[in-house]
C-alpha positions as CSV (number, residue, x, y, z in Angstrom):
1,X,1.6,-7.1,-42.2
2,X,-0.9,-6.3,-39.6
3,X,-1.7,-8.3,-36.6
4,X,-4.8,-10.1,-36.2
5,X,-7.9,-10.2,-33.7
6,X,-10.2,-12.2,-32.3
7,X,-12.9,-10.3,-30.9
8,X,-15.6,-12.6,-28.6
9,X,-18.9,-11.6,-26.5
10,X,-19.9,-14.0,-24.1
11,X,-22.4,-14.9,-22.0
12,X,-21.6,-18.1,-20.0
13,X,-24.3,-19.7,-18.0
14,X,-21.9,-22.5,-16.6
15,X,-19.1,-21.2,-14.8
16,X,-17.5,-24.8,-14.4
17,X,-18.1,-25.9,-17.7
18,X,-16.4,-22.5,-19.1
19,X,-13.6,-22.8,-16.9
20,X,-12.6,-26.1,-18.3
21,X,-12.9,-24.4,-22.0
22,X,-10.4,-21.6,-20.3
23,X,-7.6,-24.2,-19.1
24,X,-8.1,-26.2,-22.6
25,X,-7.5,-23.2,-25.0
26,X,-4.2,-21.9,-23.8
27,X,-2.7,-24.7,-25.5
28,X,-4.0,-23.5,-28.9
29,X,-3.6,-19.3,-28.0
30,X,0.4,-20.5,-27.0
31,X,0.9,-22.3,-29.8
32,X,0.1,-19.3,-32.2
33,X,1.3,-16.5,-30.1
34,X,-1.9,-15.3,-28.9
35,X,-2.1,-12.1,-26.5
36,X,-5.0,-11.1,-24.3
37,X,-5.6,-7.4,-24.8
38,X,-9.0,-7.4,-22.8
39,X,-10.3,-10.3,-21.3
40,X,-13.6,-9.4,-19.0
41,X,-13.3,-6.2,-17.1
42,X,-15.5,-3.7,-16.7
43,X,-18.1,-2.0,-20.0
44,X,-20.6,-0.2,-21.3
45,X,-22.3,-1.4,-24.2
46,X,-23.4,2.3,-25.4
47,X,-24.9,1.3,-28.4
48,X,-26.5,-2.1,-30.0
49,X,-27.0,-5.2,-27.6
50,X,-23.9,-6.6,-25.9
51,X,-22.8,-9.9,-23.6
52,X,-21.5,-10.0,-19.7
53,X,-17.7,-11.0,-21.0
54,X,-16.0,-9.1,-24.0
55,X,-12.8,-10.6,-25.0
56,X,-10.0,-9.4,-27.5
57,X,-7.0,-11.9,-28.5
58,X,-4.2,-10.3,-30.7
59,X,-2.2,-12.7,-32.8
60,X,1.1,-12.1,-34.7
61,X,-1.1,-12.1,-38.1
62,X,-4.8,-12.4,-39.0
63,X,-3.4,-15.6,-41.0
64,X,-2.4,-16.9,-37.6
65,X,-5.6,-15.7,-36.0
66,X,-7.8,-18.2,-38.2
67,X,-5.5,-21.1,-38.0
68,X,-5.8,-20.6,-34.3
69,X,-9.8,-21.1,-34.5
70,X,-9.9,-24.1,-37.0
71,X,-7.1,-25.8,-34.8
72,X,-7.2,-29.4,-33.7
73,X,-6.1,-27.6,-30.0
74,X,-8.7,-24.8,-29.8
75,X,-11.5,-26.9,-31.7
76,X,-11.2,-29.8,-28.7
77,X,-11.4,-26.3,-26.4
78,X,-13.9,-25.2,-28.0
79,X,-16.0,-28.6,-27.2
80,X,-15.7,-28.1,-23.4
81,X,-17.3,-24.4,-24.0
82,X,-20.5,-26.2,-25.5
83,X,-23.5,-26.2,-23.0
84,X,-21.1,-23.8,-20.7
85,X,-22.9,-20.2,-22.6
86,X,-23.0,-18.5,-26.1
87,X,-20.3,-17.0,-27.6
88,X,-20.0,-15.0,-30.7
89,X,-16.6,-14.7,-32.1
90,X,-15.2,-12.8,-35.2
91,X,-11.7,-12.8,-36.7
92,X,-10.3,-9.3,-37.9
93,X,-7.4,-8.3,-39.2
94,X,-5.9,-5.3,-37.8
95,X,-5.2,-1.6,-39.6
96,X,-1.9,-0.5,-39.9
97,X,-3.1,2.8,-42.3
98,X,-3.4,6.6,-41.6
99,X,-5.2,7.4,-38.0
100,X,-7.0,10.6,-37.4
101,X,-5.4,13.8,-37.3
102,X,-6.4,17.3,-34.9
């Protein structure tokens, strides 16, 4: 079964706001084995329009994944984030089938 993905572009406009929104969701990404595989860093957004932040979350299963957004824990998290920016969010599940060849 392949893994699943949260994939979020963010552009906060209220750094303490968001930061209460950080310490509120690790509850929920704990609880359902959540793993930051980018979380800010350095980009460039080489085609289409992009945000400041760029974040991807990998979860044990996309199942997982979407019980993680519509959780009591990350739905009170996701309260604090209001008025802190705008966020767009998707939920993906991952490939596990042939990759390119040379």
């Amino acid at each position: 079964m392949p893994n699943g993905y949260w994939i979020a572009r963010v552009d906060v406009s209220d750094e303490s706001k968001y930061q209460q929104y950080v310490a509120a969701n690790a509850a929920a990404f704990a609880k359902y084995g959540a793993r930051f595989l980018v979380r800010g860093g350095d980009h460039d957004t080489v085609e289409g329009t992009g945000r400041a932040r760029n974040v991807v979350i990998e979860f044990p299963s996309y199942e997982q994944a979407l019980e993680c957004y519509h959780s009591p824990e990350y739905q009170y998290a996701k309260s604090l984030r209001a008025g802190a920016g705008d966020a767009d969010i998707t939920v993906v599940s991952g490939y596990d089938g042939p990759q390119p060849t040379a």
